[in-house]
Each structure stands twice: as structure tokens, then as C-alpha cells.
C-alpha positions in Angstrom: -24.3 -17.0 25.1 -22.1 -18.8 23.0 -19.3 -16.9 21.0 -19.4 -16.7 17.1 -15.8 -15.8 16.7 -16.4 -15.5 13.1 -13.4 -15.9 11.0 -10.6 -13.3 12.8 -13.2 -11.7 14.8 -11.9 -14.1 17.6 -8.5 -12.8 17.7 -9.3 -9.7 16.8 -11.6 -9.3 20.2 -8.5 -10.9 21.8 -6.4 -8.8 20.4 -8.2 -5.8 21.4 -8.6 -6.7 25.2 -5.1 -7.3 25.5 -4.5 -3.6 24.1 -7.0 -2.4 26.3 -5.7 -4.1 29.2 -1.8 -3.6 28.7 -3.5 0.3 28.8 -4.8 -0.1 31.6 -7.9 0.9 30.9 -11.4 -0.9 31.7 -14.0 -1.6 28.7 -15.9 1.2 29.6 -13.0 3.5 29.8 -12.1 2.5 26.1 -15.5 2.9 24.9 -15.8 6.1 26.1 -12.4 7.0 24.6 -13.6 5.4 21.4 -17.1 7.1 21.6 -18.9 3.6 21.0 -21.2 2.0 23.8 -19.9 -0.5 26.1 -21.8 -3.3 25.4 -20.9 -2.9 21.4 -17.1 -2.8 22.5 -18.2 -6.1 24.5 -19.5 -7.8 22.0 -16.1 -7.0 19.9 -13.8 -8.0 22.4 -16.1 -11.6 22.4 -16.2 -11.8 18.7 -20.0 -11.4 18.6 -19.8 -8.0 16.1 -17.8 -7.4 13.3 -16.8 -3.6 13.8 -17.1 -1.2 11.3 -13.8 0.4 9.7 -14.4 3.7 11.5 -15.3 1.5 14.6 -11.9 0.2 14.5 -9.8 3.4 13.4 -11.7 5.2 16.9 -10.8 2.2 18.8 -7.4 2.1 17.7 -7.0 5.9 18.4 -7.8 5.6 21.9 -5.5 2.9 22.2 -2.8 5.0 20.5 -2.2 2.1 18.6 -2.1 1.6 14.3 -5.7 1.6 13.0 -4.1 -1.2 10.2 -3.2 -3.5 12.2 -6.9 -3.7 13.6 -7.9 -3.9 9.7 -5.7 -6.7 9.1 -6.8 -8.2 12.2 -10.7 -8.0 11.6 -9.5 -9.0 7.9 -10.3 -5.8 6.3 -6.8 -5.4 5.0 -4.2 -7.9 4.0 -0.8 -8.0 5.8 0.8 -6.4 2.3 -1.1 -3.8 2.4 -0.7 -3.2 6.3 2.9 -2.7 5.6 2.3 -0.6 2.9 -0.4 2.0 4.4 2.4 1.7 7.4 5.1 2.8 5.1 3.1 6.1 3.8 2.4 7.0 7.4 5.7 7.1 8.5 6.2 9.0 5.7 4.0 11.3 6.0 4.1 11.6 10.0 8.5 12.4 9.8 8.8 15.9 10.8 12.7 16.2 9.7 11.2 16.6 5.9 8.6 19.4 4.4 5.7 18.3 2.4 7.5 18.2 -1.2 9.9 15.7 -0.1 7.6 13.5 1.1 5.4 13.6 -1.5 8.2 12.7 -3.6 9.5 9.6 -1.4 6.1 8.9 -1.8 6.4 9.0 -5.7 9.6 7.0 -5.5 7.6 4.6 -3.1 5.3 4.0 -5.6 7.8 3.9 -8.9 9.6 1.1 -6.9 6.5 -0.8 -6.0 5.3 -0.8 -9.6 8.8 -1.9 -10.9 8.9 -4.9 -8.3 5.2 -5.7 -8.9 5.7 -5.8 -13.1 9.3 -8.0 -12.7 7.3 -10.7 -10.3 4.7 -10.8 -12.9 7.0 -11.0 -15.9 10.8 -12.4 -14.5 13.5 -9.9 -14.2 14.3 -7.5 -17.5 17.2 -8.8 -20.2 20.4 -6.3 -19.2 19.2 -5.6 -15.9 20.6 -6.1 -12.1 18.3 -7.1 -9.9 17.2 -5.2 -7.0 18.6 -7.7 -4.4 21.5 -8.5 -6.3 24.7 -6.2 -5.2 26.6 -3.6 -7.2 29.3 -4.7 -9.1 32.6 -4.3 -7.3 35.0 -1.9 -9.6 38.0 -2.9 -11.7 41.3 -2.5 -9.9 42.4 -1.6 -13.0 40.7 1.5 -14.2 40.6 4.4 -12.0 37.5 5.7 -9.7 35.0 7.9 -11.3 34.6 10.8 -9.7 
């Protein structure tokens, strides 16, 4: 049977039998893992099916490997978004901070995000340093502030 490979599927089904392989597990083992039947998880690895999202999250979990990058693989997700979805859940997953201060990284996260997002849409802001652009050395003249 010939192979659709529609769009990413192809490298997606690629993608997943080197995971699988690099394991060490065999297609039924992963199926099993991923509680999906082995000729469905065949017919990924070929690009004949387009998996579900919750197809690719169980898939991913047995793998032990990040859900979004199967997403942006099976083009559920864009690359952006990938990174940012990443971001949260590192985040989220660091146990050196409680739950307040990660919810507000998260809220800083965000506040930068937004900022960046509005000055590519609209050029930087009169009377305002750029993110990238470095901190202005001080005078030699005045004193430090303390």
C-alpha cells in the first residue's frame, strides 16, 4: 500500500519510529504503553493516519518525550508556540519555587510577551530602550547609586 504522507504526517511517523527505536521499544511495546492498537500506531509511523492530539500526548508520554514537539510535528502547533507551551512547563515543572512564584514568572512571562508582541506590531516606543539594546554604562563622573 502506498504511503499518503500527508503534509508532516511523513516526518512525523519518522519521527516517531526513531523515538521509539532509540527506546528500544518494538511498535507493539509502544502501543501498549500508549494504550492505542498496534496497527493504528503502524499506520502513524507510515503516515497513513493523522493522530488525534490526545493520540499524540499518550504517545509522547510513553516515550517520555515533549507532547509539543509531536504537535508541531503532526502540524498541530507552530514552532512559536512549541517554545512557548515549553517555556510554561518548565515553569511550572521547577521544584526550587512554590506555586505563587511561578504563577507570577508566569505573569511576567506573559507581560513581556505582550510588550514584544505590541512593539513588532507598532516599532519600538519614543523614549524607550529597547529590549536587546544594553544598559547604558554610568558616568565616571557622578557617583554610584546605591
Amino acid at each position: 500500500m502506498a504511503s499518503l504522507n500527508v503534509g508532516n504526517l511523513g516526518n512525523l511517523g519518522d519521527y516517531l519510529r526513531e523515538q521509539r527505536r532509540t527506546a528500544q521499544l518494538s511498535l507493539r511495546q509502544l502501543a501498549e504503553a500508549a494504550g492505542v492498537s498496534n496497527p493504528y500506531l503502524s499506520q502513524i509511523e507510515r503516515g497513513l493516519r493523522k493522530p488525534s492530539a490526545e493520540v499524540l500526548q499518550q504517545v509522547a508520554k510513553a516515550l517520555r518525550i515533549s507532547a509539543e514537539t509531536l504537535y508541531v510535528r503532526a502540524g498541530i502547533l507552530d514552532e512559536k508556540e512549541r517554545e512557548e507551551l515549553e517555556t510554561r512547563a518548565v515553569i511550572l515543572a521547577d521544584p526550587s519555587i512554590n506555586e505563587r512564584q511561578k504563577q507570577v514568572l508566569l505573569q511576567i512571562y506573559d507581560s513581556f510577551r505582550k510588550e514584544n508582541a505590541a512593539e513588532a506590531a507598532s516599532g519600538p516606543v519614543p523614549g524607550t530602550v529597547p529590549a536587546s539594546a544594553p544598559a547604558p554604562a554610568p558616568d565616571a563622573d557622578e557617583p554610584p547609586s546605591s
